[in-house]
C-alpha positions in Angstrom: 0.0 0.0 0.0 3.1 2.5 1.2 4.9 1.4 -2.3 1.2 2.3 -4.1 0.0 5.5 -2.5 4.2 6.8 -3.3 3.5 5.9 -7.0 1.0 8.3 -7.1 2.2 12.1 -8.6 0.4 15.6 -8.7 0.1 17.4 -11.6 0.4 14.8 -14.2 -2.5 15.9 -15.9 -2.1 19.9 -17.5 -5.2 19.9 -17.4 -5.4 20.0 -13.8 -5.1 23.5 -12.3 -2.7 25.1 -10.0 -6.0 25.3 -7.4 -6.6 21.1 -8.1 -2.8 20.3 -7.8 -3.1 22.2 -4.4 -5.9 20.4 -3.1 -4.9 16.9 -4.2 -1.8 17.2 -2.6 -3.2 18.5 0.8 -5.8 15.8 0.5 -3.0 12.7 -0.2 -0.9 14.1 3.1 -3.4 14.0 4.9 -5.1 10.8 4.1 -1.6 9.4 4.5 -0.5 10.7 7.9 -4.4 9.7 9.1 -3.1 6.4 8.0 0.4 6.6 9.4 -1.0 7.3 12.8 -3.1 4.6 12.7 -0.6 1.9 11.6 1.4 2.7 14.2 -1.2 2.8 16.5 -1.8 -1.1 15.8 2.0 -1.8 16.1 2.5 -0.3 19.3 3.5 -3.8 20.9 6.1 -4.3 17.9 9.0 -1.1 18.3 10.6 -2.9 15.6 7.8 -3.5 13.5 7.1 -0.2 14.4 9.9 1.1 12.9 10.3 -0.6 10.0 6.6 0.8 9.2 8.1 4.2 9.9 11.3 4.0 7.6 9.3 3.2 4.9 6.3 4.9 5.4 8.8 8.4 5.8 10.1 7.0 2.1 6.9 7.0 0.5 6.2 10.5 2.1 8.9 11.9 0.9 8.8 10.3 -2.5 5.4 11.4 -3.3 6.1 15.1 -2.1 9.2 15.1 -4.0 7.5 14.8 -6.7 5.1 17.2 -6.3 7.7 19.7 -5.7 9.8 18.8 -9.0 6.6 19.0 -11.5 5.4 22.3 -9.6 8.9 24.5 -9.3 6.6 27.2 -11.1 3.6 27.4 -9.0 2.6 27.4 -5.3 2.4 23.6 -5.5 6.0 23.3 -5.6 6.4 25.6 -2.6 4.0 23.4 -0.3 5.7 20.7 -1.0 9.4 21.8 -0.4 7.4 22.7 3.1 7.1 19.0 3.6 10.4 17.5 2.4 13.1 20.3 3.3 14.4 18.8 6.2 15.0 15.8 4.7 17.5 17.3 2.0 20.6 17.2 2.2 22.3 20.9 1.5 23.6 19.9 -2.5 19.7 19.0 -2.8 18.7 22.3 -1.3 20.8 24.2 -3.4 19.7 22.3 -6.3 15.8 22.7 -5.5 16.5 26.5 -4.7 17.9 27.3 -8.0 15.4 26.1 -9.8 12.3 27.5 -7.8 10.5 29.9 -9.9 7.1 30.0 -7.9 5.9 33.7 -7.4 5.5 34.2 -3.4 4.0 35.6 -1.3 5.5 38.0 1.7 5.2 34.9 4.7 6.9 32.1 1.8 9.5 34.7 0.4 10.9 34.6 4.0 10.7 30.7 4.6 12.7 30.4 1.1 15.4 33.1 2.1 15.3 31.6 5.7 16.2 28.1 3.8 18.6 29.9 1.7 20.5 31.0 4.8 20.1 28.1 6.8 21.5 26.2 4.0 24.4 28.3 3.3 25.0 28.1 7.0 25.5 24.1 6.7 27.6 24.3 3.9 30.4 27.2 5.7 30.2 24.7 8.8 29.9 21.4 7.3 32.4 18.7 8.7 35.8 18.9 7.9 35.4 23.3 7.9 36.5 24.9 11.0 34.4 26.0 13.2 32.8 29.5 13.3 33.2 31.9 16.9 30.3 33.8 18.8 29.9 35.6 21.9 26.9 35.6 24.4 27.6 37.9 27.4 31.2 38.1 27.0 31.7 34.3 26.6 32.9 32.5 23.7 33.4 29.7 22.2 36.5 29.8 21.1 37.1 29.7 25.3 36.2 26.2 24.9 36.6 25.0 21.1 40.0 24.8 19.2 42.0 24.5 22.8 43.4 21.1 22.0 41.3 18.8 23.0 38.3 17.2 21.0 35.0 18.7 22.5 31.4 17.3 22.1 28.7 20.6 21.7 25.6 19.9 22.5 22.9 22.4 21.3 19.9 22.2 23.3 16.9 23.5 25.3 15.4 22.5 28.6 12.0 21.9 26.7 13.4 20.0 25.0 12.4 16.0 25.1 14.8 14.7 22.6 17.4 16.7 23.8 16.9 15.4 27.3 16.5 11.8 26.4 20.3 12.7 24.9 21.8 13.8 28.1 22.5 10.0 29.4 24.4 8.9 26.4 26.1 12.6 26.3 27.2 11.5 30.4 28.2 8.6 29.7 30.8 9.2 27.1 31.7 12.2 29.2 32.4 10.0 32.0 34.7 7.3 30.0 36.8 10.0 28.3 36.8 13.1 30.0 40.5 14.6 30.5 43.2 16.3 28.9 42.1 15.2 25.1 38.5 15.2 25.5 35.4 18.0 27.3 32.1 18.0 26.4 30.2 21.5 26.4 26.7 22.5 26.4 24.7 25.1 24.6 21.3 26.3 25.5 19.4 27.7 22.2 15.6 29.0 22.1 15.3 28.8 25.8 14.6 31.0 29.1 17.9 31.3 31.4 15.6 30.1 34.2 14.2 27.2 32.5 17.3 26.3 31.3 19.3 26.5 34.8 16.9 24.4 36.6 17.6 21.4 33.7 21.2 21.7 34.5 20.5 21.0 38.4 18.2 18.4 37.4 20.0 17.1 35.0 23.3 17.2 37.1 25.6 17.9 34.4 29.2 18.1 35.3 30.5 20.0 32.0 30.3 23.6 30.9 27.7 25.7 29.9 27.3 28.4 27.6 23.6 29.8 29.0 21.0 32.2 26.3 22.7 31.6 23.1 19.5 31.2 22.0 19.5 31.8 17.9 23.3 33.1 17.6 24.5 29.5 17.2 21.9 28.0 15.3 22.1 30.6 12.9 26.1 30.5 12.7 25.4 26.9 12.2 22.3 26.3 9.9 21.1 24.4 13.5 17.2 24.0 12.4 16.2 20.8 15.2 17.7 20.4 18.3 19.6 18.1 19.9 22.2 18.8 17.5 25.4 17.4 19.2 28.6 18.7 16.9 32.6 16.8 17.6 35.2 19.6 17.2 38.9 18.7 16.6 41.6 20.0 18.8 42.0 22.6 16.4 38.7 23.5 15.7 37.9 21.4 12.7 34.2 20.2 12.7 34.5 16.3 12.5 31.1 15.7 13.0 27.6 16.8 13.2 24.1 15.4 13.7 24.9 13.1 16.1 22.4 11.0 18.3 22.6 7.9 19.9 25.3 5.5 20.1 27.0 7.4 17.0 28.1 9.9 20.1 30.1 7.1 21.5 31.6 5.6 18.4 32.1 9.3 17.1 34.3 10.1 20.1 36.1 6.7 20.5 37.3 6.8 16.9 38.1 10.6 17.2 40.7 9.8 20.2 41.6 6.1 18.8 40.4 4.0 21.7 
């Protein structure tokens, strides 16, 4: 059925208007994400099965609204459906999509696509192997803790939060097995209030520094759109690698110091 419904394409028709195109296309995401949601409803006993529903069911999503966006680069279709599929792109795709997007726009989508412009541009300056970009927030910077010599895990986040909490275990416990004179881990709060974000650190208990009410300096610098974002810097600075989650923190840091 997923492998069906992402067969499906808008606009094949020219007879179909811009106004049709619109509609089907607001109609199918819908009708899929009702179904989505209900699938996984029925395999909430299975997380793997779970899962495997999601990956694929994230595929056809994005298949289907991919190609919506490439038939409709001229029309407010296309612009809906980069709406859907941006953050799945990686920034050669943005650019790619961006150059061709020839939809008029309105005031509110003119400053989504130059937002996208920026945030993209913003990955590609600090993309992994650049190195890394300063800031200040209250007389503190970053350099105070990046490019000192020793590898340092950033972690970008706010006390709001979930993902970013459910993060802070795996974050302690490679702090814990490597912390010293080659290896710090640092925190960044983003989009959050300095008294929300104080109380997470004492509930939290974390051990490493902070750098408090950066809110969007960072994320800008850094084309940062979701958070966690969790960022290995090299001894010198050098971004080695971003987006990282999981049990990729771990194995990021252990082959960064050859353990």
């Amino acid at each position: 059925m997923i492998a069906a419904a992402a067969a499906l394409t808008i606009g094949c028709s020219p007879k179909k208007s811009v106004e049709e195109k619109l509609a089907e296309l607001n109609a199918w995401n819908a009708a899929f994400g009702e179904f989505a949601m209900n699938r996984l409803m029925q395999l909430e006993d299975s997380p793997e099965a779970q899962q495997e529903f999601l990956d694929s069911a994230s595929a056809a999503y994005l298949e289907y609204n991919m190609a919506a966006l490439n038939e409709n680069l001229d029309n407010e279709v296309g612009v809906v459906a980069l709406k859907e599929v941006y953050n799945d792109l990686d920034e050669e795709e943005m650019l790619d999509v961006l150059g061709k997007l020839t939809a008029p726009l309105d005031f509110q989508d003119s400053l989504f696509v130059a937002g996208l412009k920026t945030s993209v541009e913003s990955r590609v300056n600090t993309a992994e192997g650049k190195m890394f970009t300063d800031f200040e927030v209250d007389g503190v910077k970053f350099s105070d803790f990046v490019g000192k010599g020793k590898y340092v895990l950033v972690d970008f986040w706010a006390s709001w939060c979930g993902p970013c909490r459910r993060e802070i275990p795996n974050i302690k416990s490679v702090y814990e097995e490597f912390q010293g004179d080659d290896f710090d881990v640092l925190s960044v709060a983003v989009w959050d209030k300095l008294e929300d974000t104080q109380k997470a650190i004492e509930e939290e208990q974390l051990p490493w520094n902070q750098i408090l009410q950066a809110n969007t300096i960072p994320t800008d610098i850094y084309g940062i759109q979701g958070i966690p974002h969790i960022i290995l810097f090299g001894p010198d600075g050098t971004i080695l690698k971003r987006g990282l989650r999981g049990e990729d923190i771990h194995d990021a840091v252990e082959e960064a110091l050859n353990r």
